[in-house]
PAZAPA-4460 file (N, C-alpha, C; in steps of 0.05 Angstrom, whole numbers, plus 32768, in hexadecimal, padded with zeros to 4 digits):
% residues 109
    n_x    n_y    n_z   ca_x   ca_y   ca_z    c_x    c_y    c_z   seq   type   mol
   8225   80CD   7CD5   821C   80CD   7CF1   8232   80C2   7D02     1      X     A
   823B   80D4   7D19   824E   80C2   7D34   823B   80B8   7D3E     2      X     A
   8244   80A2   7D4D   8240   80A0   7D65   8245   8091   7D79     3      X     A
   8244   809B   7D8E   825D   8096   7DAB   8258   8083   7DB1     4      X     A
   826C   8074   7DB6   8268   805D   7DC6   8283   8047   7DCB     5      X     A
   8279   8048   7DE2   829D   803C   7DE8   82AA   8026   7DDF     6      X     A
   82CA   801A   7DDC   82CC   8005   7DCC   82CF   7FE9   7DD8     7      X     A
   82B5   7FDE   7DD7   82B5   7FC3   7DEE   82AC   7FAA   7DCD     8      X     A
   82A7   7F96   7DE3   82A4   7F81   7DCE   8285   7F88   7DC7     9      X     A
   8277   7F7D   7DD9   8255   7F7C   7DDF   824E   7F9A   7DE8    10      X     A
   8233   7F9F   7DDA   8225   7FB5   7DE9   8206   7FB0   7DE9    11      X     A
   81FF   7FB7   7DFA   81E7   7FB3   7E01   81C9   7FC4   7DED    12      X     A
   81B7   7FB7   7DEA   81A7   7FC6   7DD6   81A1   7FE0   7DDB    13      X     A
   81A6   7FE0   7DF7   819B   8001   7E02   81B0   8012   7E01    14      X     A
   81C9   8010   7DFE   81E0   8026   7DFA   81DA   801B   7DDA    15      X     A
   81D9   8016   7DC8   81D6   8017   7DB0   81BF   8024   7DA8    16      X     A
   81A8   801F   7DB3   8190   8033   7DB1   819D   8051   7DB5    17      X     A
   819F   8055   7DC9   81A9   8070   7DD4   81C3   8077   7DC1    18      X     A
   81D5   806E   7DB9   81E2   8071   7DA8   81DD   8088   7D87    19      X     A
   81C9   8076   7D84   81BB   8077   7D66   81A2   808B   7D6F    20      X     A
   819C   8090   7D85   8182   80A9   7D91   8168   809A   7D84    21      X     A
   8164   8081   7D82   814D   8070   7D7B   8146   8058   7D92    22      X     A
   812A   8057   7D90   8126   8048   7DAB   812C   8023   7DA8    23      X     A
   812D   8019   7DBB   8130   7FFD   7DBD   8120   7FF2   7DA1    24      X     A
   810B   7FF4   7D9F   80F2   7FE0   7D91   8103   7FE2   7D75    25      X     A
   810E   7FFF   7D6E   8110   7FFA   7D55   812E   7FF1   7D4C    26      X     A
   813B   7FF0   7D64   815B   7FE1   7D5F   814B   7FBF   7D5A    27      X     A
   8138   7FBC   7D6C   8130   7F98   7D69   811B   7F92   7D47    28      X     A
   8110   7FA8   7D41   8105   7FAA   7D2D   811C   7FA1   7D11    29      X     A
   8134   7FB2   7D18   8146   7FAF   7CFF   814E   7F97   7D00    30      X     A
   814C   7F8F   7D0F   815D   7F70   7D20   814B   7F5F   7D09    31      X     A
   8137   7F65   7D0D   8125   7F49   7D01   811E   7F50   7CE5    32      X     A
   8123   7F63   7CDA   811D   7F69   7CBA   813D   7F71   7CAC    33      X     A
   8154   7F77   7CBC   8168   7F6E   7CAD   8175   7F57   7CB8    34      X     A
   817F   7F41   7C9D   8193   7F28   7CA7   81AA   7F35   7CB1    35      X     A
   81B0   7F4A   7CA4   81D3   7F58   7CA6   81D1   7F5B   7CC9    36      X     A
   81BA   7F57   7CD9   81C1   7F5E   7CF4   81C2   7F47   7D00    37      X     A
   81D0   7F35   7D10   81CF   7F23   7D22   81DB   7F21   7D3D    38      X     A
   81D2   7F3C   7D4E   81E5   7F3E   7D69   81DA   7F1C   7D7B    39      X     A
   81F6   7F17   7D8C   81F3   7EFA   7D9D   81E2   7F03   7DB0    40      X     A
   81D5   7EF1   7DC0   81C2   7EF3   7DD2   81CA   7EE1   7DE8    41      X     A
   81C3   7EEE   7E00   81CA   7EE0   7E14   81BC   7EC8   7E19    42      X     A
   81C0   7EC1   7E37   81AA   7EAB   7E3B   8189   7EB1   7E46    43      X     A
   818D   7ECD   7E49   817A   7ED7   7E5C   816A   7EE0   7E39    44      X     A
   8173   7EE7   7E2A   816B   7EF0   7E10   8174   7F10   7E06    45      X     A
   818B   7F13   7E1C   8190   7F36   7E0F   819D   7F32   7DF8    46      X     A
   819D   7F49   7DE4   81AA   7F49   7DD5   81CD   7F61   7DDE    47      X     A
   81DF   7F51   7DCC   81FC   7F57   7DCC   8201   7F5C   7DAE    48      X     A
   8209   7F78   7DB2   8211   7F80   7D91   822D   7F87   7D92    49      X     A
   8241   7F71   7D7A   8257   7F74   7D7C   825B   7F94   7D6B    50      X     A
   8279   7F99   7D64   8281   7FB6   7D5E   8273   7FAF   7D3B    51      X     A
   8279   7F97   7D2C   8268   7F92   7D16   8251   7F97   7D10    52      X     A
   823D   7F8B   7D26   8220   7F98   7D25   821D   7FB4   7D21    53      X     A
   8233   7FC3   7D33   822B   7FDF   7D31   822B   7FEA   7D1E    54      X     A
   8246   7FDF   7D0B   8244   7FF0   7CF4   8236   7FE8   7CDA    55      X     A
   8228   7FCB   7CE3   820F   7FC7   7CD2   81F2   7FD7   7CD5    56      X     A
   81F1   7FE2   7CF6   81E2   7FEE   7CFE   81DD   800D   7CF5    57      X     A
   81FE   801A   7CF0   8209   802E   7CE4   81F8   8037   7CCE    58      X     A
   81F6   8023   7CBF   81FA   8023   7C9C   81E4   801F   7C93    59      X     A
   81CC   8010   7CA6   81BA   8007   7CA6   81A3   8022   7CA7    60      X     A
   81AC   8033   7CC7   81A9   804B   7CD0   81A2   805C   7CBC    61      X     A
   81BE   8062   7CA6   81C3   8071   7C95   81AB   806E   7C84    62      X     A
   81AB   805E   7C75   8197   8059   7C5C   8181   805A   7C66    63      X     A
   8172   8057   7C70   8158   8052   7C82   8158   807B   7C93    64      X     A
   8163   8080   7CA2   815D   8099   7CAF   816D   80AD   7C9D    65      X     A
   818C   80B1   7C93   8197   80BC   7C8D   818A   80C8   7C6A    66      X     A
   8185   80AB   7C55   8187   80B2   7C39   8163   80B3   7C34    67      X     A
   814F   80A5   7C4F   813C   80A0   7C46   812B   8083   7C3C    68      X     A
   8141   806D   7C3A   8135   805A   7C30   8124   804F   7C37    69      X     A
   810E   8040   7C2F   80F8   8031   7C36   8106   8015   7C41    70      X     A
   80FD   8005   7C58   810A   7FEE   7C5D   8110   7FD5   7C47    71      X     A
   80FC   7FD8   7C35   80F8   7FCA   7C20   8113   7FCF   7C09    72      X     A
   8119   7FE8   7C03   8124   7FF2   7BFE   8151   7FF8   7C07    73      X     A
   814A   7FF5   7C1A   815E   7FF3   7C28   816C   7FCF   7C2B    74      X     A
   8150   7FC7   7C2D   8159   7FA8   7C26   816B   7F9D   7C0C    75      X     A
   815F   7FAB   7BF7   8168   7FA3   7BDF   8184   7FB9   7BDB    76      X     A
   8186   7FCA   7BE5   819D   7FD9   7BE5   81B4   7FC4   7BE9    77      X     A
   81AF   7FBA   7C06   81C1   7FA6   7C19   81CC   7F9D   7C0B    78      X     A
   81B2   7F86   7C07   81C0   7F6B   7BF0   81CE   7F74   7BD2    79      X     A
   81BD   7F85   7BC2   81CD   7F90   7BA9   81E8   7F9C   7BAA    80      X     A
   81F1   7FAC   7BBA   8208   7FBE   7BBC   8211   7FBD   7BD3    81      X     A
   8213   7FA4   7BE0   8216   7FAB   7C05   8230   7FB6   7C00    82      X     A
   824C   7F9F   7BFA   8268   7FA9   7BFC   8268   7FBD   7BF3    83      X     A
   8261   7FC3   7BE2   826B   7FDF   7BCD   825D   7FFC   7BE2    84      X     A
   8249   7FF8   7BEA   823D   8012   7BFB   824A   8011   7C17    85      X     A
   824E   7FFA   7C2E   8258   7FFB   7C3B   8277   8002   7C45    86      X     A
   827D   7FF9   7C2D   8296   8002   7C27   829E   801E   7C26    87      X     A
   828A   802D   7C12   8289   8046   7C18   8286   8058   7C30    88      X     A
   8271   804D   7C34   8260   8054   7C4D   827D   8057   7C67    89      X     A
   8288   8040   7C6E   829A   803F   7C82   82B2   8058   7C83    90      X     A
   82BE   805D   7C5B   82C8   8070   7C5B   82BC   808B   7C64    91      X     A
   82AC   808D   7C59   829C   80A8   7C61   829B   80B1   7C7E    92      X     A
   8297   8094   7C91   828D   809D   7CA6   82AD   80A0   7CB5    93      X     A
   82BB   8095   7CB3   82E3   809D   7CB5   82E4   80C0   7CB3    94      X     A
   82E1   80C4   7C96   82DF   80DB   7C90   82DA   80F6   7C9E    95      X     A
   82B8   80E7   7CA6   82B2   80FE   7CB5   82B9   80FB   7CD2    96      X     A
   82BD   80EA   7CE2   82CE   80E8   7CF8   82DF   80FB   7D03    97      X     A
   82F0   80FA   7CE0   830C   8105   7CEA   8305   8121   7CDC    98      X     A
   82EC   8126   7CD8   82E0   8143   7CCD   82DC   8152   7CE4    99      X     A
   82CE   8140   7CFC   82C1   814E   7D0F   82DB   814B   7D1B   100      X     A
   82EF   8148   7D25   830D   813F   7D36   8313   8157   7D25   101      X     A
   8315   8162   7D19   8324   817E   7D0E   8318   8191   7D15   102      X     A
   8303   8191   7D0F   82EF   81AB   7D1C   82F2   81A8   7D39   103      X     A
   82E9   819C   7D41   82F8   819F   7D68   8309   81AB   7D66   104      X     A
   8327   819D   7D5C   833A   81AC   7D60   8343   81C5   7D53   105      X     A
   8336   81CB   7D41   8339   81EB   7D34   832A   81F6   7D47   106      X     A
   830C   81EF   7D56   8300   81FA   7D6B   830C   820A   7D89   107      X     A
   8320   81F0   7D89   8335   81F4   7DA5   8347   8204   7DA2   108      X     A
   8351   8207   7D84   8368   821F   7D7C   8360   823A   7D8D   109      X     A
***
């Protein structure tokens, strides 16, 4: 899965929602059933998701919407295999990056 989003420090839950095409409740939902998420919060109480969160958010995304996993499920993924899948995971998503950046440009040929 891409997705757009510009390269700042903080982003707001709602360009992260819109990001991921999932509404607010359930970016705050992941918030509180995975540890792997801890965006800073202001004083007012917004949340700020650094470029880290996202790609915990990424991976999280993946297993849960992409492979199917049950939250329960996806939990124990985390903890059992986190480095080893994320690791992957990050390659893959490189991969296809520069999958879709070729197709454009064979497009534009």
């Amino acid at each position: 899965m891409q997705i757009n989003l510009p390269e700042k420090r903080y982003y707001s839950i709602g360009e992260v929602a819109k990001a991921f095409n999932v509404n607010t409740s359930l970016i705050r939902f992941w918030e509180k059933e995975f540890d792997l998420l801890k965006p800073k919060k202001t004083a007012k109480g917004n949340r700020k998701f650094t470029p880290e969160d996202i790609k915990n958010l990424k991976f999280i995304y993946h297993l849960v919407k992409e492979r199917g996993f049950t939250l329960e499920g996806a939990k124990t993924h985390l903890k059992e295999e986190k480095q080893k899948s994320l690791t992957n995971f990050e390659i893959i998503s490189k991969l296809e990056g520069i999958k879709a950046q070729l197709i454009k440009l064979k497009n534009e040929l």
